[in-house]
N, C-alpha and C positions, 0 to 999 in steps of 0.2 A: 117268119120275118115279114114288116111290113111290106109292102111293095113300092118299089123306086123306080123313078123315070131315070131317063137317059137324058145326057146333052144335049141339047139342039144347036144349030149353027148360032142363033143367038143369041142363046145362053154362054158358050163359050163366047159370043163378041163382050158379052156382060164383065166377064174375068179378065178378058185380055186390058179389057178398060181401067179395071180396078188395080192389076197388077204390071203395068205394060205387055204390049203384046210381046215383048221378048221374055217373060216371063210367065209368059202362056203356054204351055207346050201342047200339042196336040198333035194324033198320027206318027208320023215317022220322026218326027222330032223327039220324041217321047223316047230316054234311053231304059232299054231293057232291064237295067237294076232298081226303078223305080215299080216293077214287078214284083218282085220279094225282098227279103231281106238276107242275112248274110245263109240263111237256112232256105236254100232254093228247095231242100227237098220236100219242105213242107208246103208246098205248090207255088205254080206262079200265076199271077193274074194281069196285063196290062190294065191301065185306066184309060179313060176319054181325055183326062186331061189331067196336067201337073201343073199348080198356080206354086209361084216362089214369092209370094207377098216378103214385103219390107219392116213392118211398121202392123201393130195393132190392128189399126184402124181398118187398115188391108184384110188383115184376120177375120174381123168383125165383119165387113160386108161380102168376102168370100161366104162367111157361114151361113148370115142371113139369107143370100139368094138361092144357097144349096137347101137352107132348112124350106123356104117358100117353095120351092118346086120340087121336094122329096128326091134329092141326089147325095147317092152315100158318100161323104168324104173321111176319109183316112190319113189321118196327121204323120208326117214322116220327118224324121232329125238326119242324122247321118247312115242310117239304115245297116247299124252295125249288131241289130237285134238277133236272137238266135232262138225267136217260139212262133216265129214268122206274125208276129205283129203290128206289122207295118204293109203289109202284104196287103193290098185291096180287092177283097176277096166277092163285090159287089160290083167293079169296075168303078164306076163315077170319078170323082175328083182324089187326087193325093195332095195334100196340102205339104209341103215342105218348108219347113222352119230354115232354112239353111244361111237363109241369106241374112236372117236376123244375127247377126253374129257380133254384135258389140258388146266390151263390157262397157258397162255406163260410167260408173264412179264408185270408188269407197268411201266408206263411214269409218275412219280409223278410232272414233271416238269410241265407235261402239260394236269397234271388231264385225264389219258385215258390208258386204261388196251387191247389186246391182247389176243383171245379167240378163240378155236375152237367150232367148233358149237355143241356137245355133253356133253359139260358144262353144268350143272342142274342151272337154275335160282338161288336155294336156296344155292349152293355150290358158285357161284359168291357173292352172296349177304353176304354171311359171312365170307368169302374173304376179299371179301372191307372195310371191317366194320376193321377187323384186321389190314390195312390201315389209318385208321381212315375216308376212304370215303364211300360212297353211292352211289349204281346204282340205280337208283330212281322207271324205271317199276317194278312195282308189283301186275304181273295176278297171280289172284284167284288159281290156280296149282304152288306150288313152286317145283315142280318137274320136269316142263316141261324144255326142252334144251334152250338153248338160239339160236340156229338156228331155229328150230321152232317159238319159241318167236316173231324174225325178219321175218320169214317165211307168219306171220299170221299177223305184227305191233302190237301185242297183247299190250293190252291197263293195266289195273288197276286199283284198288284202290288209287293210287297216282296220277293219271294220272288231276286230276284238278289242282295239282300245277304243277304237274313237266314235264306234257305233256304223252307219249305214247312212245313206243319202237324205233317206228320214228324219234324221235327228240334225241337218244341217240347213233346213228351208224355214226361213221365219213369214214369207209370204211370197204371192205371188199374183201377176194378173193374170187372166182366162178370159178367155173368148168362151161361152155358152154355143151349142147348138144354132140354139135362135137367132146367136152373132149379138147377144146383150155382153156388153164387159164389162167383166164385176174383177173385184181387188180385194183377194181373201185373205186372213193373216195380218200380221204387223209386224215389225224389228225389232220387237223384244224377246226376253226370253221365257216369260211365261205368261199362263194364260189360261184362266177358265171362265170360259165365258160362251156356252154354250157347243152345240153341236161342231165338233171341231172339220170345215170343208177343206181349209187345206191341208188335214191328215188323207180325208178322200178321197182327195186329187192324188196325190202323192203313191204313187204305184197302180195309176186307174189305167195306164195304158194307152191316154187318146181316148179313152172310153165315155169321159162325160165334160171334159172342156180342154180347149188351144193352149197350153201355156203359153206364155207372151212374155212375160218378164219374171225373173225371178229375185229374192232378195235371199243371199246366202253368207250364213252364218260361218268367222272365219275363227283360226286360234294364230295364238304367237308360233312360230315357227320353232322346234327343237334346234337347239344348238347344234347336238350330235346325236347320232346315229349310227349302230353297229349294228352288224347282222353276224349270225351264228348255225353253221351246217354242221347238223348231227347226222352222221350214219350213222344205222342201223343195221341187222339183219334181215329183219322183217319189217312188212308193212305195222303188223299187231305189235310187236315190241316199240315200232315207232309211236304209235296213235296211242298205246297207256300211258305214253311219257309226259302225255299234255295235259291232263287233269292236274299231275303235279306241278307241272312249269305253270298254271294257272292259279294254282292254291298257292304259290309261293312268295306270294308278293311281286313278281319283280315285273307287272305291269309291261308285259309287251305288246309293241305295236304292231307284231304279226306273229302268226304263227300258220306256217305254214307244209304240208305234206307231198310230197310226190313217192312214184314207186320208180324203181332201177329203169324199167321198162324205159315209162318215158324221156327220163334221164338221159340213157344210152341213144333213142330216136333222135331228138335233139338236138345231143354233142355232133351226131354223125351229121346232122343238118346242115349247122350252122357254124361246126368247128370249134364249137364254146366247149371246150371239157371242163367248165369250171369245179362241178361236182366230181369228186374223187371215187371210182368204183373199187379200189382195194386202198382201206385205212388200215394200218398196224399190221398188216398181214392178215385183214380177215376182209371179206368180199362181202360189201354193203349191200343190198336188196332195198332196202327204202331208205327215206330223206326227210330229217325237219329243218326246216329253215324259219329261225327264230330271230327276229331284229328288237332290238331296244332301242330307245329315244331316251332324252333329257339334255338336262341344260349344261352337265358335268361331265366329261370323259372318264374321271375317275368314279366315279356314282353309279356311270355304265358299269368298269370294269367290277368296280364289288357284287352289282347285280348279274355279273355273267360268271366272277366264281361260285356265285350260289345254282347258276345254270349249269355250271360244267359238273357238280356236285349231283344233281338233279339226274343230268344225262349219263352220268358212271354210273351211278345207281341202277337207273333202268335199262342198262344195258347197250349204252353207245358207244361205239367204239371207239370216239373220241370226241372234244365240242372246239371246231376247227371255228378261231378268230378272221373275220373279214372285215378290215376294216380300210385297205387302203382301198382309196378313192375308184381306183378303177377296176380292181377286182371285184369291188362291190357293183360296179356298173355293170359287168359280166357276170355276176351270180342272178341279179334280178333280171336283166335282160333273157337269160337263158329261162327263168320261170317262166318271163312273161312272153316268151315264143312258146312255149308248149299247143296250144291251142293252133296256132299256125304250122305246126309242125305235125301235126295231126292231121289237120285238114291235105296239107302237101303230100302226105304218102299215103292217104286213103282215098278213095273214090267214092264210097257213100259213106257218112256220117247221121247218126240220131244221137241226142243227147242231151242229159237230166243234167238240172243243177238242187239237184234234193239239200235239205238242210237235215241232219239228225243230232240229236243229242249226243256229247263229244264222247261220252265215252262209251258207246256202242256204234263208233267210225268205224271200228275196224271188223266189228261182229258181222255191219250192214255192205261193207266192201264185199268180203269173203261168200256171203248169201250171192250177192249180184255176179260174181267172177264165176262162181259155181252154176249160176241160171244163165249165163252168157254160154260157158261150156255146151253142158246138155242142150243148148239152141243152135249151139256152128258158128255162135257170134264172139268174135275177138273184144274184151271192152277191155278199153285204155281210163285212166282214172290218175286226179288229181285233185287238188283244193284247198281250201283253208280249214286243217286242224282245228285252229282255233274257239270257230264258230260253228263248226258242224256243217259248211257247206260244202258238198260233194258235187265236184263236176265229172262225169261219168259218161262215157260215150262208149257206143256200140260201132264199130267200124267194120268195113269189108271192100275188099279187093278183089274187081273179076267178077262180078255178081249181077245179076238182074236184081233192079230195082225194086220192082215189086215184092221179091221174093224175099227181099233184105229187109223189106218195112216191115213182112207178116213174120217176120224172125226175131225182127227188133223192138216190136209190138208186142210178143211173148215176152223178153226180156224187162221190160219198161212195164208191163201192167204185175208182173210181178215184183221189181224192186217196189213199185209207188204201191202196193200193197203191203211190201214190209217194210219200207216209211213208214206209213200210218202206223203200221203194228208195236213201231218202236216209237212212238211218239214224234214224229216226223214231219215236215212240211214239202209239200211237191214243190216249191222254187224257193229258194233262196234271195236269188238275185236276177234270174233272167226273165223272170215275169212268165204268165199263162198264154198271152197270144191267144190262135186259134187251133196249134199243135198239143197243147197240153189241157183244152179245155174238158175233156172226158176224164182224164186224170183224175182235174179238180174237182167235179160231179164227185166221183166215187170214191176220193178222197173225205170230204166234206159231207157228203149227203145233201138233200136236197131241200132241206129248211134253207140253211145260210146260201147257195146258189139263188137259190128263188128272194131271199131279202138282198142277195146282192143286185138280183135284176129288178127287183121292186124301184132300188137306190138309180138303177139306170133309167127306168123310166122316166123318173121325177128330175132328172136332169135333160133327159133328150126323148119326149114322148115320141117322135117318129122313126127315133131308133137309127138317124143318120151317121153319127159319129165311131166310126171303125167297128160298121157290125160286124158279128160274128167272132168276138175276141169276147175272153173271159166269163163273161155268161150269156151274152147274146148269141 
């Protein structure tokens, strides 16, 4: 790594000027979460200083005066990361977007809204809706920024119809390194025209530029919407069901998996039994939860008796309709507590969000349940069916730390070994940080690592821009 200076007293007078001194933090002002990110186990680092710039322009001479006197800064959104990527793992400066939180303005002409990057997902989403549109990504944290969001491609529960964060950025502005600001991309929708940088930017991490503004691609909003819980008996009899509900036409906007396990954690949590543990007389063990969209109720329901058809087939024990307003509000809320409900009754947590090819979900669950075993490690498991993204955690209660990571370390270098094996991707959605950077090496090998860090040079020669994530 190259070698970086520290702050000086009037170096920080530099920032406080640029950003006001109340948005200058330094020392004890400085609150301890801007240390890591929601994954403390993957270390913490205090910085010298946290700048909450406004405005670009702010961006741009924060970065200039960090790149002139070699100080590492670390861009941070709402710090709801989980591969500890926002973690300033060099100390220097943490740049926080947070404060930039405006939407700008829609283009309803041409379907695409204007956003700075400390916009909360959940605040865009219901937004648009007032609109009458739909920003379609929808990760698991409705809290997180939308620069983050783009930061990470952060994927979702939507993301089998409607794709990933990737497929929804037509441009954006960036702060370089150097603090030069360039406007990559445009508001159309297609485009060849050379080396594409806002595909680059787009999952880099804070790795090679600030986002500052983004322009994001919108759709009309669905009329309606049903969702559809399949019990099962087993996890395997759940996850073959999905190849067919995908070959069948009927275009769903999720599809989604859980096991009894966490089901049951959950209900007990939060008091939500939405999900039924004994259907017909037979005692469920896993869960698909399948939602449709369109413009027609009845158009749904044809498409969900070719569902229920589908789920008899493959053995469910029955395809339970959810459609009133607020049943549906406690079916997905109960999904979307799992993660939280996790974290509430374990004391340490590590954890994959692997992607594998859908129909060896269930071959690549049963490898990992079985290497969790033989290791003393408990792993809880959920995700999106759909797309093959497995979020998989190693959990323990009562344990010394250390002893839990060289456990969990066992577990994790053999699932991302039988990823690869089956054709797999180490993240899905939650990005590389500097938790999963070993992974990705032995994942990938060490051509595409080294042309990735080629890529990082040539964007930030002194390597100040959140070393130590992804291949630095």
């Amino acid at each position: 790594m190259p070698e970086y200076h520290q702050l000086t007293p009037e170096l920080v007078s530099q920032l406080a000027e640029i950003v006001g001194v109340d948005n200058c933090l330094t020392g004890e002002d400085i609150a301890e979460d801007y240390a890591h990110d929601e994954m403390p186990i993957y270390g913490t680092r205090m910085p010298e200083a946290v700048c909450l710039p406004a405005t670009t322009e702010e961006v741009a001479a924060i970065m200039k005066l960090c790149y002139e006197n070699s100080i590492p800064v670390t861009v941070r959104g709402a710090g709801t990361g989980l591969v500890g990527g926002s973690t300033p793992l060099y100390g220097g400066v943490v740049l926080c977007t947070m404060r930039m939180d405006k939407i700008l303005a829609y283009d309803m002409d041409n379907l695409n809204v204007r956003v700075q990057p400390g916009v909360r997902l959940c605040d865009l989403a219901a937004d648009a809706l007032d609109h009458d549109l739909m920003y379609p990504p929808d990760p698991g944290e409705k809290t997180g920024s939308l620069g983050g969001n783009v930061s990470t491609n952060a994927g979702g529960m939507r993301a089998v119809k409607y794709g990933t964060t990737r497929d929804y950025v037509l441009a954006m502005t960036v702060v370089l390194p150097t603090g030069e600001i360039q406007h990559i991309g445009r508001a159309v929708t297609k485009t060849s025209s050379g080396y594409s940088l806002l595909h680059l930017m787009i999952g880099s991490e804070g790795t090679l530029g600030v986002i500052c503004e983004l322009t994001l691609k919108l759709v009309p909003n669905p009329r309606e919407d049903m969702s559809f819980i399949l019990p099962f008996e087993n996890i395997e009899s759940a996850i073959e069901s999905v190849p067919k509900i995908k070959l069948a036409g009927l275009n769903p906007q999720s599809i989604e998996f859980m096991e009894r396990d966490i089901v049951d954690t959950s209900a007990e949590a939060t008091g939500n039994h939405v999900f039924p543990t004994e259907v017909n007389g037979c005692e469920a063990g896993a869960y698909i939860l399948v939602t449709l969209d369109g413009n027609d109720e009845d158009e749904i329901f044809m498409r969900a008796e070719r569902l229920a058809e589908i789920a008899d087939g493959q053995g469910a024990f029955d395809t339970l309709v959810v459609q009133d307003p607020s049943q549906k509000e406690s079916v997905w809320a109960a999904r979307s507590s799992f993660l939280t409900v996790i974290e509430s009754d374990t004391d340490l947590i590590d954890e994959m969000d692997v992607v594998v090819p859908v129909n060896v979900i269930a071959d690549f669950l049963k490898y990992v349940h079985e290497v969790g075993e033989q290791n003393g490690t408990r792993i809880r498991s959920f995700g999106h069916a759909g797309d093959g993204n497995l979020h998989i955690y190693c959990c323990a209660n009562d344990a010394d730390q250390d002893e839990f990571l060289q456990q969990s370390a066992k577990v994790m270098e053999a699932a991302y070994a039988k990823c690869a094996e089956l054709g797999g991707q180490i993240s899905g959605e939650h990005g590389i940080g500097h938790a999963k950077k070993d992974y990705l090496r032995a994942s990938l090998g060490e051509t595409p690592i080294n042309l990735m860090a080629g890529i990082k040079a040539v964007f930030d020669p002194k390597c100040i821009l959140n070393p130590g994530k992804i291949c630095s």
